[in-house]
C-alpha positions in Angstrom: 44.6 27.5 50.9 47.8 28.0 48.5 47.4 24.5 47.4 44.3 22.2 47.4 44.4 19.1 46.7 41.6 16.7 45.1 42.1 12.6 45.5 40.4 11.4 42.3 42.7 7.8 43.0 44.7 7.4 39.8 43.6 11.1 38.0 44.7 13.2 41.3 44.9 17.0 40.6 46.9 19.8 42.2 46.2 23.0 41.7 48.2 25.8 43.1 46.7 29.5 43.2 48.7 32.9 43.1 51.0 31.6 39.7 52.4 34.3 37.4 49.4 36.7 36.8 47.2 34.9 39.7 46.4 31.7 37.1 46.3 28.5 38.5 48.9 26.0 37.5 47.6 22.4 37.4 49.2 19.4 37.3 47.8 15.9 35.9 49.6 12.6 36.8 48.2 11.1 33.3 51.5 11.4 31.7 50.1 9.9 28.2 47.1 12.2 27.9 49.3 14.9 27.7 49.5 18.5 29.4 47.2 19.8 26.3 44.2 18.4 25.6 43.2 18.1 21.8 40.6 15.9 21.9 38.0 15.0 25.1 37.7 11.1 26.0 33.9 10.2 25.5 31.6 9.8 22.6 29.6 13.1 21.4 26.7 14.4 23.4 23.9 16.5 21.9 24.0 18.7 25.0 20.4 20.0 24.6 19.1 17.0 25.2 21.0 16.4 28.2 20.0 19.6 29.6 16.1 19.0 28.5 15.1 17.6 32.0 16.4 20.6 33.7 15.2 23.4 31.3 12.1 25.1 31.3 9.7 24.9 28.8 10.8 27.4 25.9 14.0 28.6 27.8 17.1 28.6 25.6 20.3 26.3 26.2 22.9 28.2 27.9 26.0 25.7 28.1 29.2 25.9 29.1 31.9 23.5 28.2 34.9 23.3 30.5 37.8 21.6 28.8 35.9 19.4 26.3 39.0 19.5 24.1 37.2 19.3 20.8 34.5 20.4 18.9 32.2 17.1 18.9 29.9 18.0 21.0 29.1 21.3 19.4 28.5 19.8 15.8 26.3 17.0 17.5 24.1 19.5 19.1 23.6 21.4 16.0 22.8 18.5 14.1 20.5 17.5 16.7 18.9 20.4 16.7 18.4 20.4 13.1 16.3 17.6 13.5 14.1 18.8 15.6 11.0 20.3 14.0 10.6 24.3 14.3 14.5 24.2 15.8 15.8 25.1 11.8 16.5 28.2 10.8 14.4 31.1 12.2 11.9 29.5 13.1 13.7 29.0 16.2 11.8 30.4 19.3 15.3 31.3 21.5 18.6 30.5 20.2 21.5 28.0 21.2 24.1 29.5 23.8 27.3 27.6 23.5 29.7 28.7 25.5 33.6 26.9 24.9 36.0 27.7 28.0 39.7 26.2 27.2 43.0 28.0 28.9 45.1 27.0 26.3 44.7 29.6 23.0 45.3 26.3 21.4 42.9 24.0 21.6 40.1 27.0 21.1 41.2 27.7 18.0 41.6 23.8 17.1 37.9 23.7 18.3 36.9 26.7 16.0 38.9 25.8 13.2 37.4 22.3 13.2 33.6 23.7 13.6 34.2 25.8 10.3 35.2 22.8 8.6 32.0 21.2 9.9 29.7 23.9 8.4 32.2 25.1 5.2 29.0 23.5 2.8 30.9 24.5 -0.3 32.8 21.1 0.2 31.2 18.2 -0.2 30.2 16.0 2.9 31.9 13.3 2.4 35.4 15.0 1.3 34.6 17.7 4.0 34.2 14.3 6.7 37.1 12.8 5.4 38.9 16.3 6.2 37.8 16.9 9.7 38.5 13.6 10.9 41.9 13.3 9.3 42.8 17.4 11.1 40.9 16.0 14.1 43.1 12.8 14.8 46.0 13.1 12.9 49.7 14.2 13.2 50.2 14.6 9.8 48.3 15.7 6.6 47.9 15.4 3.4 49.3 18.5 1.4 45.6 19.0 0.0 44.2 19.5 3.5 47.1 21.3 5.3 46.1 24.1 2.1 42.9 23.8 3.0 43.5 24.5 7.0 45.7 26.8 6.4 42.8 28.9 4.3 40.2 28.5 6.9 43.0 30.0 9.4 43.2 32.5 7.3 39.5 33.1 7.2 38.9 32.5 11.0 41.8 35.0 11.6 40.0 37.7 9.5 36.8 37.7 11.2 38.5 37.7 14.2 40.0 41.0 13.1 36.2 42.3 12.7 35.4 41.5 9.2 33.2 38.5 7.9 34.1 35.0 7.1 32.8 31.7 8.4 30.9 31.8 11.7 30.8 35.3 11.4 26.9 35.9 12.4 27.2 33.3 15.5 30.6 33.9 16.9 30.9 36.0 20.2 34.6 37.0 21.3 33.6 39.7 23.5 34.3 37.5 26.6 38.1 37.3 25.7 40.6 40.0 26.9 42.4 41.3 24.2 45.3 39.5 25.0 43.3 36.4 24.9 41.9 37.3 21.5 45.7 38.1 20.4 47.0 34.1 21.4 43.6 32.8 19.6 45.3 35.0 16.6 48.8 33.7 16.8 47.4 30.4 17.2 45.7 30.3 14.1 48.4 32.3 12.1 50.5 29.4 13.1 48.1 27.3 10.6 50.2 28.8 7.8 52.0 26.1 5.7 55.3 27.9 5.9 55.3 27.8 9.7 57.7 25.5 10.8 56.4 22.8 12.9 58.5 19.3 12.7 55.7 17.4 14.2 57.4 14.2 13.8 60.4 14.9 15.4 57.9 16.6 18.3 56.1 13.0 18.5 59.3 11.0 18.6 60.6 13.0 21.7 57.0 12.9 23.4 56.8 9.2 23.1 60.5 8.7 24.4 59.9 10.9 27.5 56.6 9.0 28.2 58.2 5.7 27.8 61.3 6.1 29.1 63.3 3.1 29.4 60.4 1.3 27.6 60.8 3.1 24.3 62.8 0.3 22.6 59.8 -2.4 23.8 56.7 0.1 23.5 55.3 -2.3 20.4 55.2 -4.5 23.4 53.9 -1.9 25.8 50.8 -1.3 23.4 50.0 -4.6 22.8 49.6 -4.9 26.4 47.1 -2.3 27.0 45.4 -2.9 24.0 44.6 -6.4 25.2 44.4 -5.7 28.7 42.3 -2.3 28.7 40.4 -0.9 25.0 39.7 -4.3 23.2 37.5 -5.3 26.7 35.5 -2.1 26.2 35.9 -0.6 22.9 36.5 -3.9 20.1 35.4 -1.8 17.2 38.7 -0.3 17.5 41.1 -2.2 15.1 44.4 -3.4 16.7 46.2 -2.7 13.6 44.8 0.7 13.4 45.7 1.3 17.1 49.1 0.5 16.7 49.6 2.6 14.1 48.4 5.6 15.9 50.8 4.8 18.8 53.9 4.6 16.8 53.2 7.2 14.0 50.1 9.5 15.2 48.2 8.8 12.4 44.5 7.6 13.3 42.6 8.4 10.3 44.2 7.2 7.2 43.6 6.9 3.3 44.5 4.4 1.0 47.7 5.1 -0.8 47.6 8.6 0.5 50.5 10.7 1.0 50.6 12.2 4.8 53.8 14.4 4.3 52.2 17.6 6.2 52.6 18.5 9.8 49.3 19.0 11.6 49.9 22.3 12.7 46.2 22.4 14.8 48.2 20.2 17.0 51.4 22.5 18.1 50.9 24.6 21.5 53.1 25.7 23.8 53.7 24.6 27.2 55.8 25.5 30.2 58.5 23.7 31.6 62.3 23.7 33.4 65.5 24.0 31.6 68.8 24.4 33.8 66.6 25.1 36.5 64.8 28.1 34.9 61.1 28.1 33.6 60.9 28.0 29.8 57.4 28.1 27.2 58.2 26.1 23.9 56.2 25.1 21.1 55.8 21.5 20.1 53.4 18.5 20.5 52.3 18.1 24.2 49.1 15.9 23.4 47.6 12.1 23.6 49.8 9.7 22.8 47.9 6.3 24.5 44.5 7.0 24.7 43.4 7.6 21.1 41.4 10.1 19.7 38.5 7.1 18.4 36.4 7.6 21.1 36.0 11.6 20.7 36.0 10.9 17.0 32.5 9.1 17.4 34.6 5.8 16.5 32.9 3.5 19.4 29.2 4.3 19.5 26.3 4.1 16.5 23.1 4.3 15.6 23.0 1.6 13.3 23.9 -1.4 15.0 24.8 -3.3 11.8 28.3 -1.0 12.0 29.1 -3.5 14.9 28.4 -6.9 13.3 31.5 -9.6 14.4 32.2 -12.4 11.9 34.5 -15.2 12.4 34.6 -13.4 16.1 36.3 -10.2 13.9 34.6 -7.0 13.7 33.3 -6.2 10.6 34.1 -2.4 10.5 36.3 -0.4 12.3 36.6 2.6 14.3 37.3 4.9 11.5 34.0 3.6 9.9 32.1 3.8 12.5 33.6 7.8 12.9 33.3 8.3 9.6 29.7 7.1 9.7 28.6 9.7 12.4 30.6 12.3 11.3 28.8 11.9 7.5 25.6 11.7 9.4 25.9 15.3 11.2 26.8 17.1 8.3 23.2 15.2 6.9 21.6 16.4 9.8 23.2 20.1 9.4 22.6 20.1 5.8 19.1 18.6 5.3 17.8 17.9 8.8 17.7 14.5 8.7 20.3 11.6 9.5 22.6 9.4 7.2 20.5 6.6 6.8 22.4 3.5 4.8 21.1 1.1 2.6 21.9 -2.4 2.8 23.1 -2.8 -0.8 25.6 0.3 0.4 26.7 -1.0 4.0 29.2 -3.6 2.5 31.1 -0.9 0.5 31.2 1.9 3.0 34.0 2.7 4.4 36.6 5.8 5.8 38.0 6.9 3.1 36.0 5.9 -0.2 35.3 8.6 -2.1 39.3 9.8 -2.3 40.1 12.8 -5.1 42.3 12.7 -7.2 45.8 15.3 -5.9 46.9 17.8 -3.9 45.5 20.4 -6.7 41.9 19.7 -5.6 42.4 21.4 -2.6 43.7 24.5 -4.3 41.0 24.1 -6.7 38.1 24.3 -4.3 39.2 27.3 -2.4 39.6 29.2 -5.6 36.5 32.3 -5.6 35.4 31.1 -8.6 34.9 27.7 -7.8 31.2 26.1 -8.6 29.6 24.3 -6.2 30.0 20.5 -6.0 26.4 19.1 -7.7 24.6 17.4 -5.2 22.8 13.9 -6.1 19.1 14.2 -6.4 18.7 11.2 -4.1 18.0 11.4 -0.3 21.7 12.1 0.3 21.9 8.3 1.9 24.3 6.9 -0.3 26.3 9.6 -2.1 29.0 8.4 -4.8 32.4 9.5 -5.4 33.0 13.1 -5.3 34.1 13.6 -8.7 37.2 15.8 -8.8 37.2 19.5 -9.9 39.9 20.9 -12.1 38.4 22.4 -14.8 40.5 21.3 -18.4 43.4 22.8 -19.1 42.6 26.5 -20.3 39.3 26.6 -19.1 38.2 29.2 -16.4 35.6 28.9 -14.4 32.3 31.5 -14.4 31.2 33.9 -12.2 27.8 32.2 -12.8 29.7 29.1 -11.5 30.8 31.1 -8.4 27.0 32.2 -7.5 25.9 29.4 -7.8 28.6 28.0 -5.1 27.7 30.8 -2.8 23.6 30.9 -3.4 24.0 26.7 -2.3 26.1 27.4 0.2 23.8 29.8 1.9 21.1 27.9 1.3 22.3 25.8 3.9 23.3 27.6 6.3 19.9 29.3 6.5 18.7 26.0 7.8 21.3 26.2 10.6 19.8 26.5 14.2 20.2 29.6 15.6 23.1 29.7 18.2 25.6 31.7 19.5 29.4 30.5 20.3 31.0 32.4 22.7 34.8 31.8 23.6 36.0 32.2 27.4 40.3 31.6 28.2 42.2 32.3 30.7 42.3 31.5 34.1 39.5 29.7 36.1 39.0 32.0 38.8 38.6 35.2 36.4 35.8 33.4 34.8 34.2 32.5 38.4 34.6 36.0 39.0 33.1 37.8 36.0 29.3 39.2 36.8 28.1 38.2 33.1 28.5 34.7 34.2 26.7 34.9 36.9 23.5 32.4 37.3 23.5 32.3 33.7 24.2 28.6 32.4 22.0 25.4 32.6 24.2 23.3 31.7 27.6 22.6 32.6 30.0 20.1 31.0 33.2 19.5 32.9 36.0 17.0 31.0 37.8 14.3 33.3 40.9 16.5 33.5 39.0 19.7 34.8 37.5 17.8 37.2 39.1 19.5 40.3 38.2 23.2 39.3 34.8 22.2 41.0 36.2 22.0 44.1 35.7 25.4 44.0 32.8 26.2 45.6 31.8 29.5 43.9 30.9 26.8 40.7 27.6 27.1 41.9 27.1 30.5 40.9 27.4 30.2 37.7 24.7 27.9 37.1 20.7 28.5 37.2 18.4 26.9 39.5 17.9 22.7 38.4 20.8 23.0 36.1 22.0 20.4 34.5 25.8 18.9 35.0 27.6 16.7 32.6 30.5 15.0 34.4 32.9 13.3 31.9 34.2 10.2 33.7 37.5 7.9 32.9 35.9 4.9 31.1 37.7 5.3 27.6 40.9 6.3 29.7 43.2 2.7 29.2 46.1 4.5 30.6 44.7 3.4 34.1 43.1 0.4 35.1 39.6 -0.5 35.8 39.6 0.1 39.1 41.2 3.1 39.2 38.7 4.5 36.4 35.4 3.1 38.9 37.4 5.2 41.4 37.5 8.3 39.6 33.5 7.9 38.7 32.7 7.5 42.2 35.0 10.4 43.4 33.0 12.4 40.7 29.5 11.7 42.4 31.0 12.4 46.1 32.6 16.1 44.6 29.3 16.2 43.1 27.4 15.7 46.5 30.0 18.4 48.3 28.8 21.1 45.7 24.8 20.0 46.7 24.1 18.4 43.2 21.9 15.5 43.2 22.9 12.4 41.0 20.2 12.0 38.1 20.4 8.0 37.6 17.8 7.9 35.5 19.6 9.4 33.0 22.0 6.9 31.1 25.0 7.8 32.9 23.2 5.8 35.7 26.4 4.7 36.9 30.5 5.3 37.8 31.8 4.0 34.5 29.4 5.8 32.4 31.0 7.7 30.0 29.2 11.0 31.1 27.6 11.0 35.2 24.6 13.3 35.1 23.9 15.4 38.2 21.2 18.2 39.0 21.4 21.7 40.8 18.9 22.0 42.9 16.4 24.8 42.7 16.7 27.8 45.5 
């Protein structure tokens, strides 16, 4: 039909077929998530293990992500993997297959931008975790990391042009038509700290069409569903720390820091009507209720003393509990084990302790000739203070220096898993229509707002026999209420039962407001 319609209660979905070029034009009625989705809206999953029960012995994961928004789940699976023994470096028996479908250019080079950072181990961890949170969540920067973006566009965009830089041995673009691979270009030339982008105006006018009428009372409006919807299921977010998010953007933020950049990762363009003709224009079209925390790894832990309540106040917060997981992949990537903290070192640790110096440093690491940071001789649990980098006045650094940077740095990544990261855009039905898709993933994550593409029934051939699929349900969405969000989790498992997937409940997404509702394809 020319429009299908999917009743998911509060999160309905149109899509309409035959659009300019045969895409599919979709509508979502959550006006706060935004039209552009920059971050997902559950906790990381290591995706091998969720596809464990359905893969066969020895058979390599083949995953493909469907609007996951961000890169967390990707950097959880390779630091899961990197625990693993025999899954490090080519000792591998079959590599990783990650495959990242987004339609907008945007958010896939967001989502590569934001792996390089995860893997660039010529920064140190906690500097480089401080970094990818703060481009992860933030609207604006500080100068030292909009340089730094702006060099790894600059890298990202020259291996996309066939040479090397980072990701070069894993990243697979042959899926992309070369107009495809032109808007992932653009995109990332827009990382440029001359391009203009005036993010804060672009907020401002985003948060006065979604309030409307409401705008000079939405300090009132937040309160509200702070209270009413995230404190009941996510108190380690910090009220203080929410509300600063919803009126500024900032989520992520240092002490006495100076956030005077744009976050360019976070421009896209997005079509609309002006004097009754359709227009594209650039700006910020993203989340502005729902909080990047829960994507950011702020909510969930494996240390259970990051959630210890005192005088009925959380002791940490969201951003500790991020930085915390965040810190303990790029352990797990580095060393192949996980951050593990000391008690002496749990009272100090916090987002945002190990702070350099000024905006030089960033110019200072992404010189050639830079030396690589020294790393502690300890276990890596309780790293100090980065110390800073400029070399005195009229000093140069070696070449010895630089070797020595590059010899540690591929060091590391030798201990990398190996995987593959394959980019698919453009429209939905092209992908469901392309033979090298065909029967070839076992698992299949699909985000909250891509849930109606599966009501497509051709989904099923793209998947193997007992493949595993990773619904992402509404239970960290507080723009809707409760009720609406067991809705949506339930509507899930009946779209699931339409395409002949059984519901694993012995998974733990055993239920509607899971975060993630596991089902299984069954075999032929």
């Amino acid at each position: 039909s020319a429009v299908s319609r999917l009743s998911l209660g509060c999160l309905s979905a149109v899509s309409r077929q035959g659009g300019r070029n045969g895409s599919t034009k979709t509508h979502m009625s959550l006006r706060g998530a935004g039209s552009v989705r920059f971050w997902g809206f559950t906790p990381p999953l290591d995706l091998a293990e969720a596809a464990s029960a359905a893969a066969e012995a020895g058979a390599p994961l083949r995953a493909l992500l469907v609007g996951s928004g961000d890169s967390r789940h990707l950097v959880t699976t390779l630091a899961a993997a990197c625990e693993r023994p025999g899954m490090g470096g080519s000792s591998m028996p079959s590599p990783l297959e990650l495959t990242v479908y987004e339609e907008a250019p945007e958010v896939l080079a967001r989502q590569l931008l934001l792996l390089s950072i995860a893997l660039d181990f010529e920064v140190p961890r906690r500097e480089r975790a401080e970094m990818y949170l703060e481009v992860f969540g933030n609207l604006m920067l500080r100068p030292r990391t909009a340089t730094y973006v702006a060099s790894r566009a600059v890298a990202l965009r020259h291996l996309l042009e066939g040479g090397d830089g980072p990701l070069g041995e894993t990243l697979d673009v042959s899926l992309l038509k070369m107009k495809e691979r032109d808007a992932l270009e653009d995109a990332l030339r827009s990382y440029a700290e001359d391009a203009p982008f005036d993010a804060v105006r672009c907020h401002n006018d985003r948060l006065r069409r979604y309030y409307g009428s409401r705008y000079d009372a939405r300090s009132n409006v937040l309160d509200w569903d702070y209270g009413m919807e995230l404190s009941p299921i996510a108190p380690i977010v910090h009220k203080a720390q929410y509300r600063e998010w919803r009126m500024s953007g900032i989520a992520f933020e240092v002490r006495a820091a100076s956030y005077s950049q744009p976050n360019r990762t976070l421009a896209s363009m997005a079509c609309g009507r002006e004097n009754g003709l359709s227009k594209m224009r650039r700006g910020f079209w993203g989340d502005v209720v729902n909080s990047p925390y829960v994507a950011a790894g702020g909510v969930e832990a494996d240390d259970a003393r990051l959630f210890e309540i005192r005088s009925k106040q959380q002791v940490k917060t969201a951003c500790d509990v991020a930085y915390y997981n965040v810190l303990s992949c790029f352990q797990a990537l580095e060393r192949g084990s996980r951050l593990r903290l000391p008690p002496e070192a749990l009272a100090d640790f916090c987002y945002g302790a190990s702070v350099a110096g000024d905006s030089e440093w960033a110019k200072g690491i992404l010189a050639p000739s830079m030396p690589s940071p020294p790393e502690d001789g300890d276990s890596g649990e309780h790293q100090p203070a980065s110390p800073r980098f400029d070399a005195p006045e009229g000093e140069s650094r070696t070449a010895d220096g630089a070797r020595t940077a590059t010899t540690a740095g591929a060091s590391k990544h030798a201990r990398l898993p190996m995987f593959r990261l394959r980019l698919v855009s453009g429209a939905w039905p092209d992908v469901l229509r392309k033979p090298r898709h065909a029967r070839h993933y076992n698992l299949l994550y699909v985000a909250s707002h891509a849930a109606h593409l599966l009501a497509d029934a051709r989904t099923n051939d793209l998947l193997q026999p007992r493949a595993r699929v990773v619904l992402e349900t509404a239970r960290y969405l507080i723009e809707t209420r409760k009720d609406k969000r067991v809705e949506f989790g339930r509507k899930l498992l009946e779209l699931a039962a339409c395409r002949g997937w059984t519901f694993d409940s012995g998974t733990a997404a055993a239920s509607p407001t899971s975060s993630c509702a596991a089902t299984s394809v069954p075999p032929d």
